[in-house]
C-alpha positions in Angstrom: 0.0 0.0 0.0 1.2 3.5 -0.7 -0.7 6.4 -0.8 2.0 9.8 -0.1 5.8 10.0 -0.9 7.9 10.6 2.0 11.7 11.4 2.3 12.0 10.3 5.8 9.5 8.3 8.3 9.9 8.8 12.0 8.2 5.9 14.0 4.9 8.7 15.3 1.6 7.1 15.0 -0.4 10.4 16.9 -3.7 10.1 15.4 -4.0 14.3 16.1 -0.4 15.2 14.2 -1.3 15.3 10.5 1.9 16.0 9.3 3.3 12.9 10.5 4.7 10.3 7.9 2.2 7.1 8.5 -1.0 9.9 8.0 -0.3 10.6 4.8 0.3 7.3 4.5 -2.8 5.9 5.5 -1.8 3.8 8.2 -3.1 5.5 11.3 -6.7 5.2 9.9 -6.2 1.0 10.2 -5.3 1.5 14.2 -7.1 4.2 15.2 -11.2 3.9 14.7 -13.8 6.9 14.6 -17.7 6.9 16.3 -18.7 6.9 13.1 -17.2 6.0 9.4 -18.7 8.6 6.6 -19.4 7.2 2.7 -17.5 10.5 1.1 -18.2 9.0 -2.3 -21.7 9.0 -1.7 -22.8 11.5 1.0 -25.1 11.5 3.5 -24.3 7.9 3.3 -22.8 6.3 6.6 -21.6 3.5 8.9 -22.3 3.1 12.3 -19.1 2.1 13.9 -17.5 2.5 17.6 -20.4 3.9 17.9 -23.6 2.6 16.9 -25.8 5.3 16.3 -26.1 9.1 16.9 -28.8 11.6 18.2 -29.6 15.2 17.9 -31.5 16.9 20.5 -31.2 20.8 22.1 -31.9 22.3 18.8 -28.3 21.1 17.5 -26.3 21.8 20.8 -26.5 18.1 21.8 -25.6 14.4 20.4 -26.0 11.4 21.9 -23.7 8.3 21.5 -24.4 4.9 22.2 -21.0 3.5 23.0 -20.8 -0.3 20.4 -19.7 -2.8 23.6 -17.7 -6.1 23.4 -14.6 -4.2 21.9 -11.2 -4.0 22.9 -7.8 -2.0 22.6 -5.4 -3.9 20.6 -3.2 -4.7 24.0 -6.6 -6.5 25.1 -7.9 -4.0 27.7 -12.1 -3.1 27.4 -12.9 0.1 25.3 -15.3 1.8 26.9 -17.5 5.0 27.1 -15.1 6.6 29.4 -12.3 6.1 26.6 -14.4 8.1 24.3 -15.2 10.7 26.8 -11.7 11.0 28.2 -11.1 11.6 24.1 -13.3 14.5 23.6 -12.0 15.8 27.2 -8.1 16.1 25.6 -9.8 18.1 22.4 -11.8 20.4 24.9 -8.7 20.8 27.3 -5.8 20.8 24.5 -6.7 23.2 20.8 -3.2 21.2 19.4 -5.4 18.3 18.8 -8.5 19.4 18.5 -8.0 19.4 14.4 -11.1 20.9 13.2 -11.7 23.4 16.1 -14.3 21.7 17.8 -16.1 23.9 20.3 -17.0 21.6 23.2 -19.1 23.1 26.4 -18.9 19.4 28.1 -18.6 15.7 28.0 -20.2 13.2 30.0 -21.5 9.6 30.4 -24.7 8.4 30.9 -24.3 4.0 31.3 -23.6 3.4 27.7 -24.0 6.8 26.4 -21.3 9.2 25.9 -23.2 13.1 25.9 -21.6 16.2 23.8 -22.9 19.8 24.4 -21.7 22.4 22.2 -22.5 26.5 23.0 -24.1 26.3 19.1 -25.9 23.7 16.8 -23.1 21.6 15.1 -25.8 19.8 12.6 -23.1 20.2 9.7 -20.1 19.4 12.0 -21.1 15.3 12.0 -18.2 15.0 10.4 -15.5 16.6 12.2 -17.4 15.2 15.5 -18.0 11.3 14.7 -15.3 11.2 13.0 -12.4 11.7 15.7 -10.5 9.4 16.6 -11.0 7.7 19.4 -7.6 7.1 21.8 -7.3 4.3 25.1 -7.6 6.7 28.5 -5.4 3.9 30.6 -2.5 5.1 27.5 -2.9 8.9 27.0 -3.9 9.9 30.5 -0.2 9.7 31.2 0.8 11.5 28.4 2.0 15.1 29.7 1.5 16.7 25.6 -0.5 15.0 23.5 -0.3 17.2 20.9 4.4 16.3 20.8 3.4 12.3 21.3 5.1 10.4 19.3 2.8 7.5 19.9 5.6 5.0 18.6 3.6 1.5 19.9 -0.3 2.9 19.3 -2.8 0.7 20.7 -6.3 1.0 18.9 -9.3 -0.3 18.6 -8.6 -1.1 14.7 -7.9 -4.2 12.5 -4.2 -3.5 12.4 -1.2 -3.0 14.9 2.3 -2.1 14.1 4.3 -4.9 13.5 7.9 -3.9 11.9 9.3 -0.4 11.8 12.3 1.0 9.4 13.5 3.8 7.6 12.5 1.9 4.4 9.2 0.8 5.8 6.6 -0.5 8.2 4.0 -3.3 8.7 1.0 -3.5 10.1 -0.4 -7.1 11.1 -3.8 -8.2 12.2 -5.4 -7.4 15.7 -6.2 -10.7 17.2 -8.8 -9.4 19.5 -10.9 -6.9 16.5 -14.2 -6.8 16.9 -14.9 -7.6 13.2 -12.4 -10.5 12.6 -15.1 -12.3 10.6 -14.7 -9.4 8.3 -10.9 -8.8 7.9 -9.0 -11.1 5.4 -5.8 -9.1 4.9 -3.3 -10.7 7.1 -0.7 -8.1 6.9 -0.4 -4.6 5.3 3.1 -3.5 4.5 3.9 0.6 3.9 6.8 1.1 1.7 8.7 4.5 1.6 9.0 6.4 -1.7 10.9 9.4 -2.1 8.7 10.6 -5.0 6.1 10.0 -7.2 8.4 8.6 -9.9 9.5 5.7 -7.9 6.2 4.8 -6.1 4.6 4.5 -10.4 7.7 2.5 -11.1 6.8 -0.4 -8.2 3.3 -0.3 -9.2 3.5 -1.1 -12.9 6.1 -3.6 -12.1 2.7 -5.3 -10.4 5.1 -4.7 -6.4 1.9 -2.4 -4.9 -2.0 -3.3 -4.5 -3.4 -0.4 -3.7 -2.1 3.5 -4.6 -3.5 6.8 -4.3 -0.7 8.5 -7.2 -1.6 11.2 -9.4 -0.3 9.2 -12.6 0.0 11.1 -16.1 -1.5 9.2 -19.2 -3.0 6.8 -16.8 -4.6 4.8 -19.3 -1.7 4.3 -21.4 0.9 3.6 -18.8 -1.0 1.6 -16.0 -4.2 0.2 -17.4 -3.3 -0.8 -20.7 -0.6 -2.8 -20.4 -2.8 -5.2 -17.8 -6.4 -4.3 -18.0 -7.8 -7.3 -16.5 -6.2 -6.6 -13.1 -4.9 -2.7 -13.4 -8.2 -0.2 -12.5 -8.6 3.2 -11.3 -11.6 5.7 -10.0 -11.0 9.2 -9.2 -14.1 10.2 -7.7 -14.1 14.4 -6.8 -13.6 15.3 -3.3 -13.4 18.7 -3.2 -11.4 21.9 -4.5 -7.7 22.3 -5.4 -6.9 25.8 -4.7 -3.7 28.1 -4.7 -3.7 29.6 -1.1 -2.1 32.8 -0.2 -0.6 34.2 2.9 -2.7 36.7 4.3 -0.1 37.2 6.8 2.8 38.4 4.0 3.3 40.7 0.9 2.5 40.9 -1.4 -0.3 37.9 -1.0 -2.3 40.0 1.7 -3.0 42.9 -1.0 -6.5 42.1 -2.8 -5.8 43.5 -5.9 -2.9 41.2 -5.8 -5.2 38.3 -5.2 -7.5 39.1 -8.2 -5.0 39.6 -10.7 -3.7 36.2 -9.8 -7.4 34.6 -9.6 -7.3 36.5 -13.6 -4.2 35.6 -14.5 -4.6 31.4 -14.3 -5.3 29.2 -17.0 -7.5 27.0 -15.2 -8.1 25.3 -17.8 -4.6 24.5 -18.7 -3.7 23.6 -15.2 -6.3 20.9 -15.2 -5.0 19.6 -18.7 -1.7 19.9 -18.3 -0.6 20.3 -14.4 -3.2 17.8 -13.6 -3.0 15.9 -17.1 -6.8 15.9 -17.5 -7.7 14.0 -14.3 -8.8 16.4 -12.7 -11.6 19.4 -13.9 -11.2 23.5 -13.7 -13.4 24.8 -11.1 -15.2 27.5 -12.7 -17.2 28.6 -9.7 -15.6 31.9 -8.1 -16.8 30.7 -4.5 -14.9 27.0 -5.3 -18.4 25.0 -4.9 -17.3 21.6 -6.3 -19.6 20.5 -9.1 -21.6 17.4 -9.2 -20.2 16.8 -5.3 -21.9 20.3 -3.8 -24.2 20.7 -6.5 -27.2 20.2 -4.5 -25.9 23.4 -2.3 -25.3 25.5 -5.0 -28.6 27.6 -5.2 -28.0 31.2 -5.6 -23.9 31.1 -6.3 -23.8 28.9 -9.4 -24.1 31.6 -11.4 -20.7 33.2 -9.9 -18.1 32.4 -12.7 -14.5 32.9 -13.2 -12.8 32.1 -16.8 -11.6 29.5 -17.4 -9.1 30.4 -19.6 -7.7 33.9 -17.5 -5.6 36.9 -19.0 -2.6 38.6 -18.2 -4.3 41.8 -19.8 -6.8 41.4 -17.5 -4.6 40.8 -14.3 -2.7 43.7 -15.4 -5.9 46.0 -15.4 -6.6 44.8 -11.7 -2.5 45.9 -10.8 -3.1 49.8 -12.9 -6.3 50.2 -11.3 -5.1 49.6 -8.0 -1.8 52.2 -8.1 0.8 49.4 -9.1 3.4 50.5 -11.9 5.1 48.8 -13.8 8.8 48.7 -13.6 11.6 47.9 -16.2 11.7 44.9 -15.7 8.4 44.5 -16.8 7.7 43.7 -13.0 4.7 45.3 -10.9 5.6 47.3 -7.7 3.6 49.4 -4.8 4.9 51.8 -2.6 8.8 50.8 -3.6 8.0 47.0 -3.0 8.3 44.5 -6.3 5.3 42.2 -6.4 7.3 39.3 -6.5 6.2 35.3 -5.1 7.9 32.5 -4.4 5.3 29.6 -5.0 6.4 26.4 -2.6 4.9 22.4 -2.4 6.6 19.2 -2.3 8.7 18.4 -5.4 7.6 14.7 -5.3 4.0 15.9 -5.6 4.7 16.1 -9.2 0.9 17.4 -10.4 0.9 20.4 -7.8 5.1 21.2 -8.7 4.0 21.1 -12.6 0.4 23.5 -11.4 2.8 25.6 -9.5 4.9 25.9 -12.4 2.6 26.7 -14.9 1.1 29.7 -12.2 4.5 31.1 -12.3 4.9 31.8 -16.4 0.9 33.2 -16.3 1.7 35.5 -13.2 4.9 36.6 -15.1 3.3 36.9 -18.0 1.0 39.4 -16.3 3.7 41.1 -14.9 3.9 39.5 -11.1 7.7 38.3 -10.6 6.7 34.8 -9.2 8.9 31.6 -9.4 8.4 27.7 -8.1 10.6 26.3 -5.5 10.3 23.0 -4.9 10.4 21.4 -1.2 10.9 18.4 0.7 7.3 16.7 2.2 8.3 17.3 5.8 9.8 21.0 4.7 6.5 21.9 3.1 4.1 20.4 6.1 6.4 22.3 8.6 6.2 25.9 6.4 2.4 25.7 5.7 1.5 25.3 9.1 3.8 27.4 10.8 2.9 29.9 8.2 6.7 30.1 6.6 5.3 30.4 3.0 3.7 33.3 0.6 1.7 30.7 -2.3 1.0 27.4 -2.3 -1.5 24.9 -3.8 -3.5 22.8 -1.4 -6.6 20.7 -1.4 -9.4 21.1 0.6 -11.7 19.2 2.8 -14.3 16.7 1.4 -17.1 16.0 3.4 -20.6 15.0 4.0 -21.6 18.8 3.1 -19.9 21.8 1.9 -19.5 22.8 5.5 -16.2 21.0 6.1 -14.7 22.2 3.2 -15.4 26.1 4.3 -14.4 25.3 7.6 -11.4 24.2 6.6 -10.8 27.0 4.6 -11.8 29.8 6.8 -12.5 29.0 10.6 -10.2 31.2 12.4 -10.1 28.3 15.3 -7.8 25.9 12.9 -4.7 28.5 12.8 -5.1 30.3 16.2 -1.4 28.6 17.2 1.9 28.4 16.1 0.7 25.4 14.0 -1.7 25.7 11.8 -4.4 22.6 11.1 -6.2 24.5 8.2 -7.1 28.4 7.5 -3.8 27.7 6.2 -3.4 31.5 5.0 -4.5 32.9 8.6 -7.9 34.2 7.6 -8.7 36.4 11.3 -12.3 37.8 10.1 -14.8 37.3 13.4 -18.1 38.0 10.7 -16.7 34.8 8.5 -16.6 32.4 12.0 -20.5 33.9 13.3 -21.0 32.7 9.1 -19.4 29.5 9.8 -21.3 29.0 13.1 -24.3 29.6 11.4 -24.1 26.7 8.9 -22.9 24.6 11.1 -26.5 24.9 12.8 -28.5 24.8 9.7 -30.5 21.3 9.8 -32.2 20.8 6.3 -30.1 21.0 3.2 -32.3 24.5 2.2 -31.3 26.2 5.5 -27.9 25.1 4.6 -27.7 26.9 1.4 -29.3 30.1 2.8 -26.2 30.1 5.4 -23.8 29.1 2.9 -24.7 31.5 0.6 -23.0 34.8 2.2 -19.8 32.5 3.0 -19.3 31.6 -0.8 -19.8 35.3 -1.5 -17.2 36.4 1.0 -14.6 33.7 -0.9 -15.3 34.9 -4.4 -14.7 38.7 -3.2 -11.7 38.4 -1.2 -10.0 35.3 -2.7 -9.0 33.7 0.7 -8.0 30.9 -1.3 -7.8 31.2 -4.9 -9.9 27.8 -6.7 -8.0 26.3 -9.3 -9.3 22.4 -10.1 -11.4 19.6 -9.1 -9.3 17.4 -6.1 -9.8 14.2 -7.0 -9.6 11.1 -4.3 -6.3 9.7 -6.3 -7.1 5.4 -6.5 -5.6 3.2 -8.3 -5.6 -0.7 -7.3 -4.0 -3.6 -9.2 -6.4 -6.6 -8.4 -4.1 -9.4 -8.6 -4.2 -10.4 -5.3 -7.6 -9.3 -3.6 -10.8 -8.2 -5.0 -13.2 -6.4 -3.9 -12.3 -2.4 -4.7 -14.7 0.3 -4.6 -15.9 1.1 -7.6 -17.7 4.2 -9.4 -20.3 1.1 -9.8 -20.0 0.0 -6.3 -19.2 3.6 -4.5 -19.1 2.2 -0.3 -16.5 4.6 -0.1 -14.0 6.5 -2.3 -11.0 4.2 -2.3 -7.9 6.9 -1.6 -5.6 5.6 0.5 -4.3 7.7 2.3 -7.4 8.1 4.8 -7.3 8.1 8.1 -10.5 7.7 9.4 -10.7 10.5 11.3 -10.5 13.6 10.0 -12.9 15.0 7.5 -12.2 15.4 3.7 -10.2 11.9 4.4 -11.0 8.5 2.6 -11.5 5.6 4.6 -8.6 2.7 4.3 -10.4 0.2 7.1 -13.8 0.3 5.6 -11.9 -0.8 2.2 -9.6 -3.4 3.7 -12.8 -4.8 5.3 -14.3 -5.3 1.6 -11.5 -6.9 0.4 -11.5 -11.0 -0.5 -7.9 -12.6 -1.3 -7.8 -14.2 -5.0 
């Protein structure tokens, strides 16, 4: 299995650290188990899981879990309600790990129940809330920061524990004790470390990986073709690639900078060429993903950017706003060139060759920016600490348009040093009263109504910048087990590098638990 090129692994399985090696792998999502595991292929659809079902009541403010019984931690000790309690208790108490800025009023148990009260209704927030995961109190109640654990022996309620750990790779092997051992027929998962893309598409045409999550150019040609009968692919859309500037940093904090970049791109080029046709332009100024979010889309649809941009156009936006234009052929304010460095992981070769492609239109439009290519770790450290000035990202996926917003926008998710989304420090208190606001809307039409002046807000101050469609990257090579998600058979969306618990994330253990060896 490989779903995210690395250049160095560090044995940290913290469930709450994002940036760490075996998330973007996809490992933590086969120890680690949410409440509840969410169908992002086919939303609303869901699965009941360490819990068993959920309730609303107080208008939004409360939910109600019934805690699943006869489970256990994979060193054999009872999970219980208090282990799910204790859970939210470390989010409420610690912001580190509270990833999706959760605002928790209290916790409590009720016999087999585990209570959450929140100070607003969290109807959209399912998501973020069922889908934590859930950590053993008789482990982390010792731990003095759980946000700096490095977890290197996790024990879970999930299919898998670690097994082998080097530099070059880890294992995972089956939990004895899971509760759904009638269900799990994958005996051992092994996690192999690629430096790049390059490498990781080399092992898997040679037929040496089952199940990838690569952005591959002329998929078709090179992967499928040469052994259709076992090579497959489906890249179902889960959300909205988007170039996010520092609001923090010059020249990216100026607007008029931010439009004549938003006029500038060929999105429609960057989807051809940067993402080699797998992925689709987002057209929609507010970065509403279409067919995901259509059903949201109401009054906003109609809110277009080109999809071809203009440098004349960008250039316009610059003049009107007092820039000049230098010698060089360069814009500049105030004595200050508009120039950007553009940063993201060389060996995320689709987002270096997007990045790349920004760089000659902003040029060409008179906006001295250049690509620099980083290490994994390098980039993950810069875009949370805020060390950066452009950058493409994804987004969130998700059961509704809320998560993706949210992530975008809540001011919660960058309020320390390290950042967990809002990656470009958005600090507007009217945009978090928005975001509160859909998060207690119940019925999909209240939801639009609330969403509405939040997608406005994006298209006319370019937070973050759309750009394409961000596809849930899977390809599997069927050789040795069947039983693959499908665009036929969509029980979830089949990326790999999942983790269960997080929104916008795939889910790896609800696919390993479909699969049958050959």
């Amino acid at each position: 299995m490989e779903s995210s090129p690395e250049s160095t692994i560090t044995q940290s399985f913290n469930p709450f650290v994002p940036t760490g090696a075996p998330w973007g792998m996809g490992a933590t999502g086969l120890i680690y188990e949410p409440l509840i595991q969410f169908n992002l292929a086919a939303p609303p659809k869901y699965y009941p899981w360490l819990a068993t079902s959920y309730a609303w009541s107080n208008g939004g403010k409360t939910i109600t879990f019934p805690i699943r019984q006869g489970v256990k931690w994979n060193d054999g000790q009872a999970f219980t309600p208090a282990d799910v309690a204790f859970t939210f208790n470390m989010m409420k108490t610690t912001a580190a790990v509270n990833l999706n800025g959760i605002k928790i009023s209290s916790v409590s148990t009720s016999g087999n129940n585990v209570v959450l009260n929140f100070p607003t209704p969290q109807f959209t927030n399912l998501q973020s809330i069922a889908g934590t995961a859930i950590v053993p109190k008789h482990i982390w109640s010792s731990v003095s920061n759980p946000a700096t654990f490095a977890d290197p022996n996790p024990v879970g309620t999930g299919p898998f524990k670690l097994g082998s750990f080097t530099p070059q790779g880890f294992t995972l092997v089956k939990n004895p004790g899971y509760w759904q051992a009638d269900k799990l027929k994958v005996p051992k998962v092994f996690f192999p470390v690629y430096t790049s893309n390059t490498g990781a598409l080399s092992a898997l045409f040679a037929g040496q990986i089952d199940w990838t999550g690569n952005f591959i150019p002329g998929l078709q040609k090179s992967f499928v073709k040469p052994n259709p009968a076992d090579h497959h692919y489906w890249e179902a859309p889960g959300g909205t690639n988007s170039l996010v500037p520092n609001l923090n940093k010059w020249p990216t904090n100026q607007l008029p900078v931010r439009q004549a970049i938003s006029a500038a791109i060929n999105r429609q080029l960057l989807a051809s060429e940067g993402e080699a046709g797998l992925e689709n332009p987002v057209l929609n100024a507010t970065g509403l993903t279409s067919p995901l979010f259509d059903a949201w889309g109401g009054p906003v649809a109609s809110m277009t950017n080109s999809a071809t941009g203009s440098a004349a156009a960008a250039q316009q936006i610059l003049q009107k706003a007092g820039y000049t234009k230098g010698s060089d052929g360069f814009f500049a304010k105030g004595g200050k060139e508009v120039t950007i460095t553009i940063t993201n992981p060389s060996a995320y070769t689709d987002y270096a060759q997007v990045d790349a492609l920004v760089a000659q239109e902003l040029k060409a439009a008179g906006i001295n920016a250049t690509f620099q290519g980083q290490s994994v770790d390098a980039w993950n450290s810069d875009v949370a600490s805020g060390n950066f000035q452009l950058t493409s990202h994804w987004s969130n996926g998700g059961i509704t348009p809320y998560n993706m917003y949210d992530g975008w926008l809540d001011s919660a998710l960058s309020s320390g040093s390290t950042a967990t989304g809002n990656y470009e420090r958005l600090k507007d208190p009217n945009v978090d009263s928005m975001l509160a606001k859909l998060a207690g809307a119940e019925s999909t039409a209240d939801q639009t109504a609330a969403l509405e002046p939040i997608a406005k807000y994006v298209a006319a101050n370019l937070p973050i910048i759309p750009t394409t469609t961000s596809s849930q990257w899977f390809e599997f090579n069927s050789q040795n087990y069947t039983g693959w998600p499908t665009q036929d058979n969509p029980y979830e969306t089949g990326q790999p590098s999942g983790t269960n618990n997080g929104p916008g994330s795939g889910t790896d253990e609800v696919v390993i638990l479909h699969l049958i060896p050959r």
